[in-house]
C-alpha positions as CSV (number, residue, x, y, z in Angstrom):
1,X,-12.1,196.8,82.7
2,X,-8.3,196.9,83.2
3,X,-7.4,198.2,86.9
4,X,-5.6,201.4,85.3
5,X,-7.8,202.8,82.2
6,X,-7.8,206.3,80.1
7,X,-10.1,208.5,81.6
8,X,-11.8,212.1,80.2
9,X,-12.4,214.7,82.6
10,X,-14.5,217.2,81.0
11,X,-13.8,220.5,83.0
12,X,-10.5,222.1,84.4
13,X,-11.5,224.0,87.3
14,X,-10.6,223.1,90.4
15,X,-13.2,220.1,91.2
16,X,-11.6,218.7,87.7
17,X,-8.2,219.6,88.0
18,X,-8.4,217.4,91.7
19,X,-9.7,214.8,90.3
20,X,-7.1,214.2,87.3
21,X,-4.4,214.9,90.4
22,X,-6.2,212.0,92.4
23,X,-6.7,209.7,89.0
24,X,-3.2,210.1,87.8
25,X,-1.9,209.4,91.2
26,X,-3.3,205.6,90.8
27,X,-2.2,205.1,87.2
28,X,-4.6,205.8,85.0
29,X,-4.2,207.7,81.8
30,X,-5.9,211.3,82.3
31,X,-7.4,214.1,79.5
32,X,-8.3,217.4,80.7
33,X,-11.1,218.9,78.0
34,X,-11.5,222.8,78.9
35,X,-13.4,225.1,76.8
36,X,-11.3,228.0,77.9
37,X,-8.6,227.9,79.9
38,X,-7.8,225.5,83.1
39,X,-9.2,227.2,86.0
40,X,-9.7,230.6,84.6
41,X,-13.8,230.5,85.4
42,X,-15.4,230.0,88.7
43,X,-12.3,228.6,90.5
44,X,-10.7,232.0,89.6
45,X,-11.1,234.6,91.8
46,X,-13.8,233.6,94.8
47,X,-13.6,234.2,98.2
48,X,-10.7,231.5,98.7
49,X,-12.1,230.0,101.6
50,X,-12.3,226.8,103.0
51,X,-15.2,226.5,105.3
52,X,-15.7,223.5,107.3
53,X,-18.3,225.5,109.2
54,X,-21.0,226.2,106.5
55,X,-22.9,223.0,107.6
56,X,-26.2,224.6,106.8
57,X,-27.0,224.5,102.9
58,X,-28.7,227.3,100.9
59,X,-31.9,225.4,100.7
60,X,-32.5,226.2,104.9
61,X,-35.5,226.3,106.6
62,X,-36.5,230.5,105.6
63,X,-34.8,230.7,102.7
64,X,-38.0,230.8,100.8
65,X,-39.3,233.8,102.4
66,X,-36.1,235.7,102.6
67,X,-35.8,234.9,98.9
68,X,-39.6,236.6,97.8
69,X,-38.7,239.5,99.8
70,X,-34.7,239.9,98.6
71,X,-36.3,239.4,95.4
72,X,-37.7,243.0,95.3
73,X,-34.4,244.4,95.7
74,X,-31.8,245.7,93.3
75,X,-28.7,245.4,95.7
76,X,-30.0,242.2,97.3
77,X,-27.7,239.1,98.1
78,X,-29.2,236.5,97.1
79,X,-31.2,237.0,93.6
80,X,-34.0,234.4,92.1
81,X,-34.5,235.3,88.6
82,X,-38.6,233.9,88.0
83,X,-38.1,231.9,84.3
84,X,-40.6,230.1,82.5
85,X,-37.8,227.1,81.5
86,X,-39.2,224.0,82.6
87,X,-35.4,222.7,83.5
88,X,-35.9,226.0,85.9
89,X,-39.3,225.3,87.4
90,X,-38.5,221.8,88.0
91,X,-35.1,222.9,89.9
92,X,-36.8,225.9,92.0
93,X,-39.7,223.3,93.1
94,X,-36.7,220.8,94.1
95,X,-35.2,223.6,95.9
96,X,-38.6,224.8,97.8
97,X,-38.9,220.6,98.7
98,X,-34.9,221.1,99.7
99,X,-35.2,223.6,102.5
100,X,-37.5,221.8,105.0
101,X,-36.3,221.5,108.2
102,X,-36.4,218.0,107.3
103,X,-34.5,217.7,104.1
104,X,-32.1,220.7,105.6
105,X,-30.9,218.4,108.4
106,X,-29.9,215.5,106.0
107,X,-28.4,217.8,103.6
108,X,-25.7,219.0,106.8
109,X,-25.0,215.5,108.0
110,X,-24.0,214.8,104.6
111,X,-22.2,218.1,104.6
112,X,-20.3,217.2,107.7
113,X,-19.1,214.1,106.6
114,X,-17.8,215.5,102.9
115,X,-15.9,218.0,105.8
116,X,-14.4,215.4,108.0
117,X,-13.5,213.3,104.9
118,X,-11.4,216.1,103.4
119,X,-9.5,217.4,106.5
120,X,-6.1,217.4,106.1
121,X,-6.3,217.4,102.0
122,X,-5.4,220.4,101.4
123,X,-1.8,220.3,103.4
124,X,-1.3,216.8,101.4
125,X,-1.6,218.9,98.1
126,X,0.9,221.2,99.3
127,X,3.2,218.7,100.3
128,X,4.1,218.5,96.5
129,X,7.2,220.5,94.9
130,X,5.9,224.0,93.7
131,X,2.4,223.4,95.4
132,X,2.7,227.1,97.4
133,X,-0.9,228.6,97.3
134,X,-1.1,230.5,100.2
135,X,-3.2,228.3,102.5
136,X,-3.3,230.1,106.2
137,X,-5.7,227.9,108.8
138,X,-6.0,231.5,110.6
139,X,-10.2,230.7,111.1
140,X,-13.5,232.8,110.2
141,X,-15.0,235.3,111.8
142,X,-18.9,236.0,111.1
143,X,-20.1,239.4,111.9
144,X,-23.6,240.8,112.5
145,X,-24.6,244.1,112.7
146,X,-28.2,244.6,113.9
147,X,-29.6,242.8,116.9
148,X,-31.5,240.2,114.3
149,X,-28.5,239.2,112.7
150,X,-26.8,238.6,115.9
151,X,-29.7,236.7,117.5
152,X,-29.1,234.7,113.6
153,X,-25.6,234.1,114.2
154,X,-25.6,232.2,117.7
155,X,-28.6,230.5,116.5
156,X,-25.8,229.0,113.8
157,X,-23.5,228.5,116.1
158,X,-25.6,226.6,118.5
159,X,-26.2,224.7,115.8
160,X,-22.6,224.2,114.7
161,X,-22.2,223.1,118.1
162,X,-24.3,220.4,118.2
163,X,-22.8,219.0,115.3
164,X,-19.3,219.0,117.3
165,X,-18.3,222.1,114.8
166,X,-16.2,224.2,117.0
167,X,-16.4,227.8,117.5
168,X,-16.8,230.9,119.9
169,X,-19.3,233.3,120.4
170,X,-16.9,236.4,120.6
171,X,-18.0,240.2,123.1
172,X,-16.2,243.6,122.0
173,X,-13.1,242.8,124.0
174,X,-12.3,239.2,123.1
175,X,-13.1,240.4,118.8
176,X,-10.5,243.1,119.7
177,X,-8.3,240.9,121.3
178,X,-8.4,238.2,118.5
179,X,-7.7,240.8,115.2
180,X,-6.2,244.0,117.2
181,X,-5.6,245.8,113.8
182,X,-8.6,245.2,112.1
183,X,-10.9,248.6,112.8
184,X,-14.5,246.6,113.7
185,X,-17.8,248.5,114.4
186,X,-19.7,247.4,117.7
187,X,-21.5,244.0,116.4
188,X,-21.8,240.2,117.1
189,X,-19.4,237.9,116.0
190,X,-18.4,234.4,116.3
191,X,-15.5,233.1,115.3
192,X,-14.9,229.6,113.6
193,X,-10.9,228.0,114.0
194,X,-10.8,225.3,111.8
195,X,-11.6,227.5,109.0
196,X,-9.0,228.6,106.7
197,X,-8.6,230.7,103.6
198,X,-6.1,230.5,100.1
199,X,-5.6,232.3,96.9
200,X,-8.1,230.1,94.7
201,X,-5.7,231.7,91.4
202,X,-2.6,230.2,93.3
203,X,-4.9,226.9,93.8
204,X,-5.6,226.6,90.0
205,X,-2.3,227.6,88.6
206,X,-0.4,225.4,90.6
207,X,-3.1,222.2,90.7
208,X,-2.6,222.6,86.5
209,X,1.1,222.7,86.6
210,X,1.3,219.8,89.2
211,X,-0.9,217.7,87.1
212,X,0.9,218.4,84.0
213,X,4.0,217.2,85.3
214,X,2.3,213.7,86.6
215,X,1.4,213.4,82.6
216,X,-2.1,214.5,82.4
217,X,-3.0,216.1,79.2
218,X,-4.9,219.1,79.4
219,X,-7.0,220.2,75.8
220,X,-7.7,223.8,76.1
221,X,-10.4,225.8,73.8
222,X,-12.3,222.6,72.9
223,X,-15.6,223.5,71.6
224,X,-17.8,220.7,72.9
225,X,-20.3,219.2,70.3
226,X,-21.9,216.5,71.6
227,X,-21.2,212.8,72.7
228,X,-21.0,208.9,71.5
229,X,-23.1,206.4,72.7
230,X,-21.9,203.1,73.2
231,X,-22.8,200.3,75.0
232,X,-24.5,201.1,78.4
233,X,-22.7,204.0,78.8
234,X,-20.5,206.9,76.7
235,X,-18.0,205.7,74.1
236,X,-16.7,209.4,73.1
237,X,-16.8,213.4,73.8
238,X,-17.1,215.0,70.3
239,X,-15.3,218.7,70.2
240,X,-14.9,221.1,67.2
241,X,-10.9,219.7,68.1
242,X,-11.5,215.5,67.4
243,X,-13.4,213.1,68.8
244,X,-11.8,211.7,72.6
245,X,-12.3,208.3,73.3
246,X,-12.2,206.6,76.8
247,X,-13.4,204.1,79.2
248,X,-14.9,206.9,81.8
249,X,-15.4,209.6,81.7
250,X,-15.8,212.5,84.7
251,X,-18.3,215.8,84.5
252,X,-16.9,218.5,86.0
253,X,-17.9,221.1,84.2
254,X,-19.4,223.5,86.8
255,X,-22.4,225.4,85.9
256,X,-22.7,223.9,82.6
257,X,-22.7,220.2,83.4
258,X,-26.4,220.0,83.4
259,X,-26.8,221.5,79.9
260,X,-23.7,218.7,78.7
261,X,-25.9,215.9,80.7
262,X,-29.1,216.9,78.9
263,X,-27.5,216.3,75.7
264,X,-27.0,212.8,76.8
265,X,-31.1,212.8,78.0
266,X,-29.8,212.9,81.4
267,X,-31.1,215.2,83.8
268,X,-29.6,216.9,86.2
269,X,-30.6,219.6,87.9
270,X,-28.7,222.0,88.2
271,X,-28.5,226.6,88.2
272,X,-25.5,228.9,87.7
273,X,-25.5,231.1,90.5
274,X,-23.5,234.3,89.9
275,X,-21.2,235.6,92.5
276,X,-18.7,238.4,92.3
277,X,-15.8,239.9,93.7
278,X,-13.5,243.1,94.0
279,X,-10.1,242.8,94.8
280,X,-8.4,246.1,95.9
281,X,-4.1,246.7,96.6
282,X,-4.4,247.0,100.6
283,X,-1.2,248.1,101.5
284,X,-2.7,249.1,105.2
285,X,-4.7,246.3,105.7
286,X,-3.6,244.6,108.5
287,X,-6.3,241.9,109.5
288,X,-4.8,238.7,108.9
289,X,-8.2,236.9,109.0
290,X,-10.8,236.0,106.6
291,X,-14.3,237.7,108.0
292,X,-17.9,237.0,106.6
293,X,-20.3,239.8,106.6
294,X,-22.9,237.6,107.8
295,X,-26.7,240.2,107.0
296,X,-25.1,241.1,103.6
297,X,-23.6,237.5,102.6
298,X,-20.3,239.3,102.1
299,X,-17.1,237.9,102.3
300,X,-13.7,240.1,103.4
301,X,-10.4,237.6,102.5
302,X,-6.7,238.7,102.8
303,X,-4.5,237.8,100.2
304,X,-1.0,238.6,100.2
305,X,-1.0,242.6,99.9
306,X,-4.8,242.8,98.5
307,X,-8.2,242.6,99.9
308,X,-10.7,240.8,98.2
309,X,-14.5,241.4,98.7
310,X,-16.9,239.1,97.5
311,X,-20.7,237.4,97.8
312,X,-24.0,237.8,96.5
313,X,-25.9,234.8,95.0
314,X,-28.1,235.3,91.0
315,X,-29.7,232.8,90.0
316,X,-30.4,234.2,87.0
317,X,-29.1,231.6,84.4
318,X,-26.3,230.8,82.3
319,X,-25.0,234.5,81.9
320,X,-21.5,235.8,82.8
321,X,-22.0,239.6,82.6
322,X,-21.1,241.9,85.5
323,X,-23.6,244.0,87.0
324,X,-22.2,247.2,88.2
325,X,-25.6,246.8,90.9
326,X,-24.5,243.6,92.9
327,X,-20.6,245.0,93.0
328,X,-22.3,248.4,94.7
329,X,-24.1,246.0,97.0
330,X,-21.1,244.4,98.6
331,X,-18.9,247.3,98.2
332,X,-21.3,249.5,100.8
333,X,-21.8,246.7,102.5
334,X,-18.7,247.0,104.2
335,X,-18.8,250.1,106.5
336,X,-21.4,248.5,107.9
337,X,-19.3,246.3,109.8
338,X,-16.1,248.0,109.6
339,X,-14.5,251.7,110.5
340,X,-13.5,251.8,106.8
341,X,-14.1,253.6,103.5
342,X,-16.5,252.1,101.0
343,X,-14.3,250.4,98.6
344,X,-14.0,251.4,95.3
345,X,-14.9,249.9,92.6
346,X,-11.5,250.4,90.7
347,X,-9.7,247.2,91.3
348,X,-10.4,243.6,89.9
349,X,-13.7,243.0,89.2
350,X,-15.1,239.5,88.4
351,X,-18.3,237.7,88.2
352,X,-18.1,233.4,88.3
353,X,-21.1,231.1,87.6
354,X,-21.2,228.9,90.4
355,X,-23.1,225.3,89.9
356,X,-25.8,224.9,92.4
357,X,-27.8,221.8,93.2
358,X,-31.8,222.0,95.0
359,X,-30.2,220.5,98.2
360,X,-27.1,222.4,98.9
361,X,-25.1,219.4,97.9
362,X,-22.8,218.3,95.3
363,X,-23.6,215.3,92.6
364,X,-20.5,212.7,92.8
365,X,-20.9,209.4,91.8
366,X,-22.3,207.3,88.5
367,X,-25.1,208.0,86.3
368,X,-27.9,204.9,86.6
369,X,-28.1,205.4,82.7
370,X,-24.4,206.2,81.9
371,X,-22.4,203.9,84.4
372,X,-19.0,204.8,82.9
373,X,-20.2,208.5,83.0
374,X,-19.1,210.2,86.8
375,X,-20.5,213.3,88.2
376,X,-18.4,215.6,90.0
377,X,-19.9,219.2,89.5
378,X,-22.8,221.1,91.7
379,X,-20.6,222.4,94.6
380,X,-21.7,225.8,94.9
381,X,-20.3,228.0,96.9
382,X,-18.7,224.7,98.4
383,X,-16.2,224.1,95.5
384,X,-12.6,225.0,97.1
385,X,-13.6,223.8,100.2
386,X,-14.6,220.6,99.0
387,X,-12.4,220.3,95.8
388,X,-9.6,217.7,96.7
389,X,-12.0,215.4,98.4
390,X,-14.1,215.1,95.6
391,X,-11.2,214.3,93.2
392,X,-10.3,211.8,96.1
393,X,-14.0,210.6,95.8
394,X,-14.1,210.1,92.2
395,X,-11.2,208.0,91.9
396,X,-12.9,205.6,95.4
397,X,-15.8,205.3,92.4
398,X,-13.9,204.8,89.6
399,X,-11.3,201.7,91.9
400,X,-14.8,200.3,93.3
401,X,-13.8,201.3,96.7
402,X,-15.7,201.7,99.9
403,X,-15.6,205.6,100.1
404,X,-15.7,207.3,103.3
405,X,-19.2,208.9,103.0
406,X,-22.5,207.7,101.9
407,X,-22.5,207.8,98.1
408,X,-25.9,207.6,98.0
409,X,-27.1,210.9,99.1
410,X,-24.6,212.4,96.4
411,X,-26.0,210.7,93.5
412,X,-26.5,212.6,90.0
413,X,-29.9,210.6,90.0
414,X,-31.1,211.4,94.0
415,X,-34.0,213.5,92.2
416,X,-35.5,210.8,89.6
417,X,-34.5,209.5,86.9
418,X,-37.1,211.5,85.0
């Protein structure tokens, strides 16, 4: 293999967008494959945050329980939708395994080190020409509102402590002192500096147009039909527009890469978890920090002259409608917290299928049975944070080069091979 090849990334959201950035950077010849348009699905218009803080994965000791009993509400935040689909079972039995206190621990060591591997990436990105997309390292604060959630939230931060995450457990005073204009109810909070938050459409727009202007060719609308075989490994992506051709090949295609790795008798496994978000004109908004409304798994991000409002987590399958139900949820959610009306639900509304892993982590690195064939997809709710240091991860595979964290415990094949 020559040291600069042409490479297919199949997927132009964010995690695929960084990756052709990082690719083309070292002189390989780069084709985007989207089936819509670059960027316009679960990249879109999330919360916008980058989180070095979330060290503990959704698959966390208690999860399980919280799950059967959130289950039997409407409104609730995090939604398991019981299936019969084997690829289902087999993932929600992978996920139960996940969230022992065990597994848990590994899975936010491994988290921490994606974190410290990707600091300062993002202010590389905007060091290019036109790269403006509204990055603000202002923090998080997480709220609690009952005495439960409070006891919850210095629990986390204890444990965010120990893992040399820093962050400060906040009283009335010092929360009033730190966001002065931002009308709070009496609750916990603890605030997180190294945080910061951007305008994920911003992100996209700008990571497409940078890339197109290094010489990446991006193929919108391609219906994907299937692949080649050849070798050990992939020869070809067939689409309703041609048949693409390459040496490797990267999947990034978010909550649908494990239905495109099945058709190669791969498995990975792999759930589209729904979230949503409303974003409202907030002329009078003055709070210049991102805030996470830790009991209702809501998040409240300022961007540029709007408010946007967004959680909830269905894992309900492959479907992209909005449910009028979770958008209630995290609309009342908020006066909970804050001396506000209850938002309307008259702005933006949007629903994104987010890929989630059993673990909590993402899949990055080679398939045993498809060497030329890189993963780069299963992020969940991680996938601006950890965006430009998986494109910088993928092209450490793709050179051979030691890569800063242990590859291992990211591998598309860390569940079996069968």
């Amino acid at each position: 293999m020559s040291s600069t090849h042409h490479i297919v990334v199949i997927g132009g959201g964010a995690i695929g967008l960084c990756s052709a950035h990082y690719l083309r950077l070292e002189g390989h010849t780069v084709t985007v494959l989207e089936t819509g348009r670059a960027g316009q699905r679960c990249s879109l218009h999330n919360a916008g945050l980058i989180v070095p803080s979330h060290v503990v994965p959704l698959a966390s000791p208690g999860i399980i329980g919280k799950g059967v009993r959130w289950m039997m509400r409407r409104e609730s935040p995090f939604y398991l939708k019981p299936r019969l689909n084997p690829s289902f079972l087999r993932w929600a039995w992978l996920f139960r395994r996940s969230s022992s206190r065990e597994a848990s621990a590994r899975s936010m060591r491994m988290l921490q080190s994606l974190f410290a591997a990707g600091s300062g990436l993002f202010e590389e990105l905007a060091q290019h020409d036109g790269m403006a997309f509204g990055l603000e390292r202002r923090g998080l604060l997480m709220l609690s509102r009952t005495e439960k959630g409070a006891v919850a939230l210095k629990e986390e931060a204890e444990l965010a402590q120990s893992m040399n995450v820093a962050c400060e457990l906040l009283d009335g005073p010092a929360l009033a002192a730190l966001q002065p204009q931002t009308p709070f109810r009496d609750l916990g909070a603890v605030y997180y500096p190294d945080d910061a938050h951007l305008s994920p459409a911003l992100l996209v727009e700008q990571l497409k147009s940078l890339v197109l202007r290094q010489g990446v060719r991006i193929r919108e609308g391609v219906r994907f039909r299937g692949w080649e075989r050849g070798g050990s490994g992939v020869a070809a992506v067939r689409t309703g527009e041609g048949t693409f051709r390459a040496e490797t090949f990267v999947l990034a295609g978010g909550a649908w890469s494990g239905v495109l790795a099945r058709r190669l008798a791969l498995r990975l496994p792999l759930e589209a978890g729904k979230g949503y978000s409303l974003t409202l004109p907030a002329p009078e908004w003055r709070g210049t920090m991102p805030l996470l409304l830790t009991e209702d798994r809501v998040a409240v991000t300022p961007l540029d002259g709007h408010i946007r409002f967004a959680g909830t987590m269905e894992i309900a399958g492959l479907d992209e409608k909005i449910s009028v139900h979770r958008l209630r949820a995290i609309a009342r959610a908020v006066p909970r917290y804050l001396k506000i009306q209850e938002p309307r639900l008259d702005g933006e509304l949007w629903s994104g299928l987010r890929p989630c892993s059993p673990d909590g982590l993402p899949y990055i690195g080679r398939f045993a049975r498809a060497p030329n064939l890189i993963a780069a997809t299963g992020h969940a709710m991680l996938g601006i944070t950890l965006a430009p240091v998986t494109g910088r991860l993928v092209a450490d595979i793709i050179a051979r080069r030691p890569a800063p964290v242990e590859l291992a415990g990211l591998s598309p094949d860390r569940f079996g091979l069968r």
